[in-house]
C-alpha positions, -999 to +999 in steps of 0.1 A: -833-714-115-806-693-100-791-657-116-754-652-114-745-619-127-705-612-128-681-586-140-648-606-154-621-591-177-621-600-214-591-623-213-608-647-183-639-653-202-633-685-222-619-700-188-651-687-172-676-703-202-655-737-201-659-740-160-696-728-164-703-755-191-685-783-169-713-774-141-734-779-167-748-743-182-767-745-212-763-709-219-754-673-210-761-639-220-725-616-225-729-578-221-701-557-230-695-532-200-676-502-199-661-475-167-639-451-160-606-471-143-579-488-155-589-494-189-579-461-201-603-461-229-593-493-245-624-510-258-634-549-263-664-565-281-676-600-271-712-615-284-736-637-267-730-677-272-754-706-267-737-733-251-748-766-260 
C-alpha cells in the first residue's frame, strides 16, 4: 500500500480522480484546504468519493 498525499486546485480534480481510477484506485479521501495566497478568500467545497 502506498500514500500519495497532494495539494491540486479545485478545477484539476476530476482530471486528477479519472487518471487515478485508470491506474486503478479504488478510492480516495478529499480534504478541503485553505491558505493565505492567491485565493484571496474565495472558498470551495468538494466531498469525499468512493471510486468503484
Amino acid at each position: 500500500m502506498k500514500k500519495v498525499e497532494a495539494i491540486i486546485r479545485p478545477e484539476h480534480f476530476q482530471t486528477l480522480r479519472k487518471r487515478l481510477e485508470s491506474f486503478g484506485v479504488k478510492g480516495l479521501t478529499v480534504s478541503e484546504v485553505a491558505g493565505c495566497g492567491k485565493q484571496k478568500g474565495q472558498e470551495g467545497s468538494f466531498e469525499g468519493i468512493n471510486l468503484k
